[in-house]
N, C-alpha and C positions, 0 to 999 in steps of 0.2 A: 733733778734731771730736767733740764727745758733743751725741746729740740723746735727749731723756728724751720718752718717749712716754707719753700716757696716752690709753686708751681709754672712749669714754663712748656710750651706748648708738651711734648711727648713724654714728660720727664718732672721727677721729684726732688730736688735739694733741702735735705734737711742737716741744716749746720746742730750740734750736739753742743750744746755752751755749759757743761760740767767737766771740770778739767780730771776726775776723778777715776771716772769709769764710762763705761757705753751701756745705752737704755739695752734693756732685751731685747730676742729679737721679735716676740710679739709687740711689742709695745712700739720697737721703729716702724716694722710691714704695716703696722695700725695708722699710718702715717699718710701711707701711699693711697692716692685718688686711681680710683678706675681712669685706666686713657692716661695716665703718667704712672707707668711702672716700672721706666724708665728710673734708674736709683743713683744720686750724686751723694757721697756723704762728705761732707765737710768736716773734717778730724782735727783743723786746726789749734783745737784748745785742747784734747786731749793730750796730756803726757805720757800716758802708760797704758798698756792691754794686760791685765790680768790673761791665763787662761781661760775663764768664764767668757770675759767679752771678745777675745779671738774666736771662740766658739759661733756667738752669736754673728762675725762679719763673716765665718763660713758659712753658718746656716743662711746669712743675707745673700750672701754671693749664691748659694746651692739653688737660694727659691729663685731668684733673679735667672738663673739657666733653666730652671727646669718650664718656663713661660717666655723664655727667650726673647728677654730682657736683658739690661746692662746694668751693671754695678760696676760706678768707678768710684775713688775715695782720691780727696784734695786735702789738702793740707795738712800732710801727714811729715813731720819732723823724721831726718836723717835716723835716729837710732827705731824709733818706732817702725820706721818702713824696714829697716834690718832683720830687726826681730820677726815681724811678717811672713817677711822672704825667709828667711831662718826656716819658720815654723811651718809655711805651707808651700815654700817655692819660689821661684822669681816670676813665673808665671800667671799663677795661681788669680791674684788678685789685679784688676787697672790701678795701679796709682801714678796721678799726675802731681804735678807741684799746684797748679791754680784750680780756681771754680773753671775759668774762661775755657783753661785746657780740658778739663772734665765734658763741660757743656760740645764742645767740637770733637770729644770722643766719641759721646753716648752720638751724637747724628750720626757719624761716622760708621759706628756699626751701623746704627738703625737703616742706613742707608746699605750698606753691606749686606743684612741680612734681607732688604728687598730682593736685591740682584741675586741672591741665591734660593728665595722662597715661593 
């Protein structure tokens, strides 16, 4: 598993470059710097979600709200975002098609939850 992180002002991008599976969900949260909890996952080489790693992008999504933070996921292929939506909703999770559109979500809330906090 190699997860390549990159930090941008409010926020964490960590692309997943194992086409096979998703790290846990300690091992991604292990990822995240104080002051970017802010969370982009980059899914583009992943093929498939076992039930295991579906588990773990709940519990990512779950800790990401419960510190009201953003979890969005980029590049996630047509049948994978199916299954998703399938298994937790259409709601459930942000997926965008790009990083770019991830990057102008997570401000978007962040900016969202100013005006309301």
């Amino acid at each position: 598993m190699d997860i390549q992180k990159e930090i941008q002002e409010a926020l964490t991008i960590l692309t997943i470059s194992r086409k096979d599976q998703l790290a846990d969900f300690t091992t991604i949260v292990s990822h995240v710097d104080e002051g970017h909890e802010n969370m982009i996952l980059d899914l583009s080489e992943i093929n498939s979600l076992c039930d295991i790693t579906s588990i773990t992008l709940e519990l990512i999504q779950n800790s990401r709200d419960n510190i009201d933070k953003s979890l969005v996921i980029c590049g996630v292929d047509k049948s994978l975002q199916s299954n998703l939506e399938e298994k937790f909703g259409k709601d459930f999770f942000n997926i965008v098609p790009t990083r770019n559109e991830a990057v102008d979500m997570v401000y978007m809330e962040e900016q969202e939850r100013s005006f309301f906090n």
